[in-house]
TILUMSE-837938 format. One record per residue: residue number from 1; residue in one letter; y, x, z of N, C-alpha, C, O in turn. Coordinates in nm, 4 decimals, padded with zeros to 6 digits. Example, Ala and Ser with C-alpha at 12.3 -4.5 7.8 and 13.67 -1.06 7.14 Angstrom:
[r 1 'A' [-00.5690 01.3190 00.7800] [-00.4500 01.2300 00.7800] [-00.3300 01.3200 00.7800] [-00.3319 01.4236 00.8465]] [r 2 'S' [-00.2250 01.2850 00.7080] [-00.1060 01.3670 00.7140] [00.0030 01.2900 00.7870] [00.1138 01.3409 00.8039]] 
END
This chain:
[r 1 'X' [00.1769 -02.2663 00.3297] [00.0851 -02.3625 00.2733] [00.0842 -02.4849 00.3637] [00.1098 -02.4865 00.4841]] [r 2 'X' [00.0436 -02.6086 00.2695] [00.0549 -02.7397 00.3606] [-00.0739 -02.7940 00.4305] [-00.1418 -02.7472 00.5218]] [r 3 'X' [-00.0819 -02.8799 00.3753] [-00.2377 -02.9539 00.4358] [-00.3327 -03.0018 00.3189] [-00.3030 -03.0545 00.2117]] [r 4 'X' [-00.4256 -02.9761 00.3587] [-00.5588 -03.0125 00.2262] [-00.5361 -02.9480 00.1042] [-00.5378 -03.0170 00.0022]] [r 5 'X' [-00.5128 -02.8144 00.0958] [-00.4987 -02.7426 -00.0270] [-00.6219 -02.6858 -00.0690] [-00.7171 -02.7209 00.0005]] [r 6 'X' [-00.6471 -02.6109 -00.1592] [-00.7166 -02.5463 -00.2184] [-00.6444 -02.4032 -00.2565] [-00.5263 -02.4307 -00.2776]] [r 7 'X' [-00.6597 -02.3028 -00.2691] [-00.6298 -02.1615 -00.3360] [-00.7901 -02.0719 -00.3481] [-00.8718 -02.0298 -00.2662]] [r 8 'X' [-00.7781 -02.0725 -00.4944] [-00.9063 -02.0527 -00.5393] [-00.8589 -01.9617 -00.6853] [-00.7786 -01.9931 -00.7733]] [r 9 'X' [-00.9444 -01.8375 -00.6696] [-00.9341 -01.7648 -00.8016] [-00.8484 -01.6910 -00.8624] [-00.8458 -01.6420 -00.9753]] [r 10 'X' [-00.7323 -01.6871 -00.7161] [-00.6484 -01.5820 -00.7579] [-00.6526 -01.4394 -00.6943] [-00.7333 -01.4223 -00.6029]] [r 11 'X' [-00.5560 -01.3125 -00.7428] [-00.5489 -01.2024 -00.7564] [-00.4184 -01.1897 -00.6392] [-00.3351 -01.2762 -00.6663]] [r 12 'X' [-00.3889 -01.1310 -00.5525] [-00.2720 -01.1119 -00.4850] [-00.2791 -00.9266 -00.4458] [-00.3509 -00.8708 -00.3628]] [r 13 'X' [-00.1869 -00.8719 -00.5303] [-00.1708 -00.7543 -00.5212] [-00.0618 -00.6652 -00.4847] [00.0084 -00.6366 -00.5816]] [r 14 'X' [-00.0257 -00.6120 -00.3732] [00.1164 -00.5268 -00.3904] [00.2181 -00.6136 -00.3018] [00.3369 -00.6036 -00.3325]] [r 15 'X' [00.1834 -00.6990 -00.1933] [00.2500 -00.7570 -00.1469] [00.3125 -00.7117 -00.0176] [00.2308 -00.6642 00.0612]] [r 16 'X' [00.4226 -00.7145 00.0185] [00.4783 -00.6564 00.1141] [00.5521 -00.5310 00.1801] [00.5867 -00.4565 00.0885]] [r 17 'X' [00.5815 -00.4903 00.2789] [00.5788 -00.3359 00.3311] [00.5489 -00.2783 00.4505] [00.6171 -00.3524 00.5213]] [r 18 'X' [00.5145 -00.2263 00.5022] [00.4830 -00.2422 00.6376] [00.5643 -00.2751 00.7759] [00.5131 -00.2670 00.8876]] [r 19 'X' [00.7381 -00.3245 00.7421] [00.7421 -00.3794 00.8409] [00.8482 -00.4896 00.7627] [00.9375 -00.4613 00.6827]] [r 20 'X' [00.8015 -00.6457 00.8212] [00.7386 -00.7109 00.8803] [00.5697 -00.7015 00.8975] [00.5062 -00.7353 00.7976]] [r 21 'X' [00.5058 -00.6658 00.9958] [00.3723 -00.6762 00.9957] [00.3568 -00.8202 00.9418] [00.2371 -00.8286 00.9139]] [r 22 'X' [00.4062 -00.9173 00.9178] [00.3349 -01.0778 00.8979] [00.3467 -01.0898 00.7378] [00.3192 -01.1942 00.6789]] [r 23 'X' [00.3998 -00.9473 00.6593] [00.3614 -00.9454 00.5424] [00.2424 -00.9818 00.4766] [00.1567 -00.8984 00.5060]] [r 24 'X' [00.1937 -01.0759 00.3940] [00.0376 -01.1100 00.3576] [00.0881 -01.1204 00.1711] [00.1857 -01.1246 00.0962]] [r 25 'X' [-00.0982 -01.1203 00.1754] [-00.1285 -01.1430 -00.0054] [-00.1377 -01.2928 00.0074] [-00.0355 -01.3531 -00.0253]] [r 26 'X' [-00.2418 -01.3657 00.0493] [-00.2831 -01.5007 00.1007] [-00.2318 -01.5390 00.2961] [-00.2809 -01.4931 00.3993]] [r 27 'X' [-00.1095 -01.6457 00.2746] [-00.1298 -01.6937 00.3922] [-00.1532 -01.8307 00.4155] [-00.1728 -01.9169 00.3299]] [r 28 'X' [-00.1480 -01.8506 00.5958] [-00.1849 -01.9780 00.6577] [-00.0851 -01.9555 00.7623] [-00.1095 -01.8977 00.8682]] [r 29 'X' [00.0684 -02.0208 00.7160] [00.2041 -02.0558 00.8157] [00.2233 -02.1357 00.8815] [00.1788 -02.2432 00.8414]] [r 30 'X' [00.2752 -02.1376 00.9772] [00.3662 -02.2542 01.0237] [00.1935 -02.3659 01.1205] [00.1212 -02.3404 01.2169]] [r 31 'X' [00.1997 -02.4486 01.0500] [00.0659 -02.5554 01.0902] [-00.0297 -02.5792 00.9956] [-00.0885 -02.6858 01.0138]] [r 32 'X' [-00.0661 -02.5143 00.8982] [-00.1411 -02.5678 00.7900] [-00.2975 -02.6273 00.8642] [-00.3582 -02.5911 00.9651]] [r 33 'X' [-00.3242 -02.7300 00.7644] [-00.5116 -02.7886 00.8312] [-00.5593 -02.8182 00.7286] [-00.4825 -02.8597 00.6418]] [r 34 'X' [-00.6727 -02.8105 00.7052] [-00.8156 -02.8615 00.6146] [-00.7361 -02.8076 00.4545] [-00.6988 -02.8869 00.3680]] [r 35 'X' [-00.7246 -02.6609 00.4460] [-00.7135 -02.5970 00.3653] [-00.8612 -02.4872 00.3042] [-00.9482 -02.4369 00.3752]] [r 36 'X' [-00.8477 -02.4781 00.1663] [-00.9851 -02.4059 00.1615] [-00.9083 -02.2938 00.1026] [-00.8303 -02.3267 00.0133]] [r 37 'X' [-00.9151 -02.1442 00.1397] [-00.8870 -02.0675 00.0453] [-01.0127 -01.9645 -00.0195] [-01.0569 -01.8793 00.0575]] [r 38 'X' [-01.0602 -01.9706 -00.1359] [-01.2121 -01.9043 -00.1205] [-01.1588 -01.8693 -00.3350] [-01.0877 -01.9131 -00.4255]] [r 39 'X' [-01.2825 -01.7385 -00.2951] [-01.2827 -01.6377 -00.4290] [-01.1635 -01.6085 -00.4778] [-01.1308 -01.6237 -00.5955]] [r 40 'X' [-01.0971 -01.5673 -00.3932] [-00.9762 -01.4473 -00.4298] [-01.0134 -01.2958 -00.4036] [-01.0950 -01.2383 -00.3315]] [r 41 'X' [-00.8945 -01.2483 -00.5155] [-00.9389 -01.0532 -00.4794] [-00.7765 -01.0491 -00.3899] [-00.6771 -01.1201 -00.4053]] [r 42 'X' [-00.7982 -00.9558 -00.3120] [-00.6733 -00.9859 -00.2332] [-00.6739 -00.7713 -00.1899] [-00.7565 -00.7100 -00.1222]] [r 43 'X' [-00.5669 -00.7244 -00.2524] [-00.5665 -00.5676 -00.2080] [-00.4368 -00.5207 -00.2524] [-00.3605 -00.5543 -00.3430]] [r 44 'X' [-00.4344 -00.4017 -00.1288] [-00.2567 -00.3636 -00.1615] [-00.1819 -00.4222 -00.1027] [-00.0692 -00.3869 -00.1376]] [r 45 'X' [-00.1784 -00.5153 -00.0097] [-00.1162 -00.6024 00.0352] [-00.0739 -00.5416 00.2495] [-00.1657 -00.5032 00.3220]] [r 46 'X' [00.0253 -00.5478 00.2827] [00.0426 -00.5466 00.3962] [-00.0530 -00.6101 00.4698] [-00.1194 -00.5169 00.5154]] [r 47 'X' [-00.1009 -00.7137 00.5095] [-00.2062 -00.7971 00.5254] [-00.2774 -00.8395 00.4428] [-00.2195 -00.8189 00.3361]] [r 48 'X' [-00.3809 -00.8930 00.4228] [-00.4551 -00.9269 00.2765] [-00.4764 -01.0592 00.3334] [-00.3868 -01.1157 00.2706]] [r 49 'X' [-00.5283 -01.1527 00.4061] [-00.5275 -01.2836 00.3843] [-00.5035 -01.3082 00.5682] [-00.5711 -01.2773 00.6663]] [r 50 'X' [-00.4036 -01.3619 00.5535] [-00.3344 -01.3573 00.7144] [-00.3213 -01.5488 00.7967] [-00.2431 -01.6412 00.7741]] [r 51 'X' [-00.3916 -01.5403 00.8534] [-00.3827 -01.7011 00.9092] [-00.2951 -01.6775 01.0537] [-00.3043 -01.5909 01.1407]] [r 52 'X' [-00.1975 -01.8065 01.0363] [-00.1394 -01.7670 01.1649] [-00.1450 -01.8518 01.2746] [-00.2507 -01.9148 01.2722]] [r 53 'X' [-00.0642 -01.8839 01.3845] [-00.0806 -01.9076 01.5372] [-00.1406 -02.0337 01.5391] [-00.2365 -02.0821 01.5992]] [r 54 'X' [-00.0297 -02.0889 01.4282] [-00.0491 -02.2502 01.3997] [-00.1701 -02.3456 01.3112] [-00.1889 -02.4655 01.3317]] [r 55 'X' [-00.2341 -02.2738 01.2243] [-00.3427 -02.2909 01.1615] [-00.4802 -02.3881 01.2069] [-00.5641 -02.3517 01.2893]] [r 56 'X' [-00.4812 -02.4620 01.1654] [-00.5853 -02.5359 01.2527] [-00.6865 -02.5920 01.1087] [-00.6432 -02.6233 00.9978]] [r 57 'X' [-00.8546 -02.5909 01.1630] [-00.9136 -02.6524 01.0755] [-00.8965 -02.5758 00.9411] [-00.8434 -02.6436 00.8531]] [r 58 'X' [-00.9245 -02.4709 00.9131] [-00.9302 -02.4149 00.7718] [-01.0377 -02.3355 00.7426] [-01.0851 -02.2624 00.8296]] [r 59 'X' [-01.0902 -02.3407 00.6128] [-01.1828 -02.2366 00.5640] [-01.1587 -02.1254 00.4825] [-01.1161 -02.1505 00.3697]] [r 60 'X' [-01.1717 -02.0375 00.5057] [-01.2357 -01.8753 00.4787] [-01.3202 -01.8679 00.3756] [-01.4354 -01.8671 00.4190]] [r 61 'X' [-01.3155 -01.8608 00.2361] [-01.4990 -01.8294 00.1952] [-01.4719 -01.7503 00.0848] [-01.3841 -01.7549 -00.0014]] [r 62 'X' [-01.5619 -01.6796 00.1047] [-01.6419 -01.5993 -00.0469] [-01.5292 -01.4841 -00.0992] [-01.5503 -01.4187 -00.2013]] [r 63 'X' [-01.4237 -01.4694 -00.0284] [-01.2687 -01.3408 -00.0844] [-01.3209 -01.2367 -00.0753] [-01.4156 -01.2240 00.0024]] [r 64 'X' [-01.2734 -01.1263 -00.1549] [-01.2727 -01.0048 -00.1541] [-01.1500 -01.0011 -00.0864] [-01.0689 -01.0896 -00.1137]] [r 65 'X' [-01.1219 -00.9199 -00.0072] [-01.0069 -00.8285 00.0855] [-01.0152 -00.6993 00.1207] [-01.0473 -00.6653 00.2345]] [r 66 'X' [-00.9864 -00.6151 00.0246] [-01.0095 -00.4708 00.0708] [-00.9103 -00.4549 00.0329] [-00.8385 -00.5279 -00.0354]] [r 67 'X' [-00.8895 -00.3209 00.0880] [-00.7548 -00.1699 00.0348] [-00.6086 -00.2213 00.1002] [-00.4962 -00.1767 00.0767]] [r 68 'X' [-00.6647 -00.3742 00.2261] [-00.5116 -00.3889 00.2943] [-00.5661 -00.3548 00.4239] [-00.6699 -00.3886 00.4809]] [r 69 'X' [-00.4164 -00.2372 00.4739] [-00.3231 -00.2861 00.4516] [-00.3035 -00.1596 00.3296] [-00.3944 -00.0835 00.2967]] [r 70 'X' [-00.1813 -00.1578 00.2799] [-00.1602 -00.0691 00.1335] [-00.0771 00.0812 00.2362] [-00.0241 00.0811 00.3473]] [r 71 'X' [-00.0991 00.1883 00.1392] [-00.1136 00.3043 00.2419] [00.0194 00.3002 00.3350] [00.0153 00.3184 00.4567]] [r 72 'X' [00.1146 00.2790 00.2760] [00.2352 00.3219 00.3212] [00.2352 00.2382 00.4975] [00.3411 00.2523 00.5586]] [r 73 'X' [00.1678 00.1902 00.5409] [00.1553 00.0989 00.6832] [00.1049 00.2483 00.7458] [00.1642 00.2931 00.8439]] [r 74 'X' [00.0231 00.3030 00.7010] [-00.0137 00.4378 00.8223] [00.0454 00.5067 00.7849] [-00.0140 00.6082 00.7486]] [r 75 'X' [00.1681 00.5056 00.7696] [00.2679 00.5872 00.8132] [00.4274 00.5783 00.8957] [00.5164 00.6571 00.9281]] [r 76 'X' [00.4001 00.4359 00.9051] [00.4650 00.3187 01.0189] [00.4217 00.3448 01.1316] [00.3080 00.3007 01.1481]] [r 77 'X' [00.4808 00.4201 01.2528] [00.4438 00.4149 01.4186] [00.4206 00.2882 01.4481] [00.5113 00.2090 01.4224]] [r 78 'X' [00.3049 00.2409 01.5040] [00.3318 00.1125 01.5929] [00.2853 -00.0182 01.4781] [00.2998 -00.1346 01.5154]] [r 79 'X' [00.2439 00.0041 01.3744] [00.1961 -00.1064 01.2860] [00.0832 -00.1193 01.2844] [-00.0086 -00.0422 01.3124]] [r 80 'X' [00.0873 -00.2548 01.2388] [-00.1016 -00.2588 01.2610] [-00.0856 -00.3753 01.1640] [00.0017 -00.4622 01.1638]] [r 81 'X' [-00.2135 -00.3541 01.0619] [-00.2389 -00.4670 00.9484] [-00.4054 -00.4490 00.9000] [-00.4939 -00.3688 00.9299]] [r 82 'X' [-00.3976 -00.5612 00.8145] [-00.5844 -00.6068 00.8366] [-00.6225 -00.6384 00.7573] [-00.5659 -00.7461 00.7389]] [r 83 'X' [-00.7143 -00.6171 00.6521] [-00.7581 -00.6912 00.5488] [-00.7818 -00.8597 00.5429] [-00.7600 -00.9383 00.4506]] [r 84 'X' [-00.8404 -00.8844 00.6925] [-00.8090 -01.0271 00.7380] [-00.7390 -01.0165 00.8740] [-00.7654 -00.9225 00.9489]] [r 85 'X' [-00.6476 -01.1139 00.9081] [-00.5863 -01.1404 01.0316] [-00.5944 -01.2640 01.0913] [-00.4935 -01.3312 01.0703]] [r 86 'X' [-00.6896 -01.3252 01.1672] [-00.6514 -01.4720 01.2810] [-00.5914 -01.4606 01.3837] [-00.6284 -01.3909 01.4782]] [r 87 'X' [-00.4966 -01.5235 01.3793] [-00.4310 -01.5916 01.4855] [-00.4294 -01.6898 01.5751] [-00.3980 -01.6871 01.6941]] [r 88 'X' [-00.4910 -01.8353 01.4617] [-00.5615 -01.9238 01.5490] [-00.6482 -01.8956 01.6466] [-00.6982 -01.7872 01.6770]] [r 89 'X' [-00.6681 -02.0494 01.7143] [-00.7194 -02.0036 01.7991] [-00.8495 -02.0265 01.7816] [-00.8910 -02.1159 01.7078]] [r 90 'X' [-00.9357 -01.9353 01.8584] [-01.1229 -01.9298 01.8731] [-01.1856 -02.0559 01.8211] [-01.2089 -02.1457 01.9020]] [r 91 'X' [-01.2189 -02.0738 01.6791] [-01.3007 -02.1718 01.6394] [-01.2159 -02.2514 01.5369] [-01.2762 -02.3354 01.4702]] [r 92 'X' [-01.0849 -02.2349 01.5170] [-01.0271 -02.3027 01.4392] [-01.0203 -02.2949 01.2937] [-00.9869 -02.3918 01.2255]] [r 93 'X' [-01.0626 -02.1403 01.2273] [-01.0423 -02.0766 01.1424] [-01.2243 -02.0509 01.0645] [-01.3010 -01.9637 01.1054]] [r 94 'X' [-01.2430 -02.1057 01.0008] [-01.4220 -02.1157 00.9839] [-01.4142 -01.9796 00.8348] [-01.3454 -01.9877 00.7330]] [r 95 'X' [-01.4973 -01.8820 00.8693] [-01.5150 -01.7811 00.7783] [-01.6680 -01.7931 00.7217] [-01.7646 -01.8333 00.7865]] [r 96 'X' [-01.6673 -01.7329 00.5368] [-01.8076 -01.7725 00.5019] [-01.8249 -01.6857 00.4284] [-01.7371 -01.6905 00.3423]] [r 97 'X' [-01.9023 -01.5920 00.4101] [-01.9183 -01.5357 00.2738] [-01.8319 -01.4504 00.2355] [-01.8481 -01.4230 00.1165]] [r 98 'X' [-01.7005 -01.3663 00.3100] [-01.6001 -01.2582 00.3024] [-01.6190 -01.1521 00.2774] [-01.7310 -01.1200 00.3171]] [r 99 'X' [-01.5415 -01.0330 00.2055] [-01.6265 -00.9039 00.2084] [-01.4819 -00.8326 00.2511] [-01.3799 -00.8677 00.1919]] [r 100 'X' [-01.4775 -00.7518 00.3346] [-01.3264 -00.6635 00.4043] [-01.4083 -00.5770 00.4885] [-01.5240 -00.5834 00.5301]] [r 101 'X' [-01.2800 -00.4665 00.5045] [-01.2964 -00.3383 00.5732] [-01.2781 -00.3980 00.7055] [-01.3673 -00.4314 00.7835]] [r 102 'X' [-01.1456 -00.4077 00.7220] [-01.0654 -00.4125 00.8800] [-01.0262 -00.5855 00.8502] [-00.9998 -00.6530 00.7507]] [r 103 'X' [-01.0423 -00.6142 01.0239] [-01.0209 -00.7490 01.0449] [-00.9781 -00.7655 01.1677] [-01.0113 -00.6646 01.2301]] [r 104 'X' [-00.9153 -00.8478 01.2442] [-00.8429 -00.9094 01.3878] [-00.8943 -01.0249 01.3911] [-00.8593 -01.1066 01.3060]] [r 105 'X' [-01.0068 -01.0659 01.5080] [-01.0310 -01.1699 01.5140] [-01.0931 -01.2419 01.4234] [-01.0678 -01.3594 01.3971]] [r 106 'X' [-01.1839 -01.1674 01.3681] [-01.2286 -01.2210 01.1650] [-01.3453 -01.1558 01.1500] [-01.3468 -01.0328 01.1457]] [r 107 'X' [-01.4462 -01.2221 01.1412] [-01.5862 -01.1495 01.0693] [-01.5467 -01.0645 00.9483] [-01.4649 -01.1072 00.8669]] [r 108 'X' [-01.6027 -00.9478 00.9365] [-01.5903 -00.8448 00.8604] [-01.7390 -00.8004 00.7889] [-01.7771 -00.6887 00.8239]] [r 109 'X' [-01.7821 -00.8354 00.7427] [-01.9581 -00.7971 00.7311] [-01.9361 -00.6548 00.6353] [-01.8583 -00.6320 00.5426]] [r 110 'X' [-02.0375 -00.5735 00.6991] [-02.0937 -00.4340 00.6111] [-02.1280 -00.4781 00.5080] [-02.2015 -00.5769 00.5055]] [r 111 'X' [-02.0731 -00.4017 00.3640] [-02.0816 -00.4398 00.2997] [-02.2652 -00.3133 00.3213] [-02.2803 -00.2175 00.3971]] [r 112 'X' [-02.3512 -00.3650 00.2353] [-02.4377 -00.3107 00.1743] [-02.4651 -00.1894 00.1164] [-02.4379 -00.1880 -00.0037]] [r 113 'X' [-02.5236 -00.0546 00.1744] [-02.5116 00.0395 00.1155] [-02.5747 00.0787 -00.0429] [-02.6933 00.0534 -00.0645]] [r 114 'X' [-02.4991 00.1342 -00.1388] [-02.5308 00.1425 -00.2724] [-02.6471 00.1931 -00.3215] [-02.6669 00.3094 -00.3568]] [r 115 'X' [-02.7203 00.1054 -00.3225] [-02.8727 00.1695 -00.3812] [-02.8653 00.2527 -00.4989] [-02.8125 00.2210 -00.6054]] [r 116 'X' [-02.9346 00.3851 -00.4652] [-02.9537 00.5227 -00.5038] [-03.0714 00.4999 -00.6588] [-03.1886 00.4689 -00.6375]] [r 117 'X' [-03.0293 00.5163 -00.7796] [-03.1070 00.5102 -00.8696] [-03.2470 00.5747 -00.8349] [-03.2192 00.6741 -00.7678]] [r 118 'X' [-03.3800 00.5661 -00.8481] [-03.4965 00.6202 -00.8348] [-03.5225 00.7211 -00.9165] [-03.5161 00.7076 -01.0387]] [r 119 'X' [-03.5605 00.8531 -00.8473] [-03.5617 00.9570 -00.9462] [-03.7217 00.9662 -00.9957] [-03.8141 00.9330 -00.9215]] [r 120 'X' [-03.7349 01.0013 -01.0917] [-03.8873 01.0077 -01.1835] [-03.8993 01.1273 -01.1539] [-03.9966 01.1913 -01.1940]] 
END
């Protein structure tokens, strides 16, 4: 991705295998800046939304990212993948409103436990 994009509202499913680990559903390559990527479902994926070294100035908001990395990675010695992954560096990468299991360097918030119907 380049500079000043938007990616909004898509589905990224089934992407990758577990090795290259830098496999992703949604990425941030090379140098991307003042990119927004927000309300995607992102699962199944070797990585699910992966920002990398070079990334500067981008926002994070509102994605679903669960069920990455997709199973076949735990069964790879020595792999490691994330529903979110930063690379940038400390402060460059602004997260808002995300919902994921596993993360590197990436707010991960609990999701909310499922309120129990009230019994009569």
């Amino acid at each position: 991705m380049g500079h000043n994009s938007r990616v909004r509202l898509n589905a990224a499913h089934g992407n990758g295998y577990a090795v290259p680990a830098d496999d992703f559903g949604i990425g941030l390559v090379g140098t991307p800046s003042g990119n927004v990527i927000e309300q995607n479902t992102v699962s199944g994926n070797t990585n699910g939304i992966y920002i990398g070294a070079g990334a500067r100035d981008n926002l994070i908001r509102e994605n679903v990212a669960i069920g990455n990395p997709a199973i076949q990675t735990a069964s790879t010695p020595g792999s490691q993948a994330f529903d979110i992954i930063n690379l940038a560096p400390a402060g460059q990468t602004r997260f808002d409103r995300n919902f994921c299991v596993t993360a590197q360097n990436a707010p991960c918030p609990e999701l909310p436990p499922h309120p129990h119907p009230q019994q009569h």
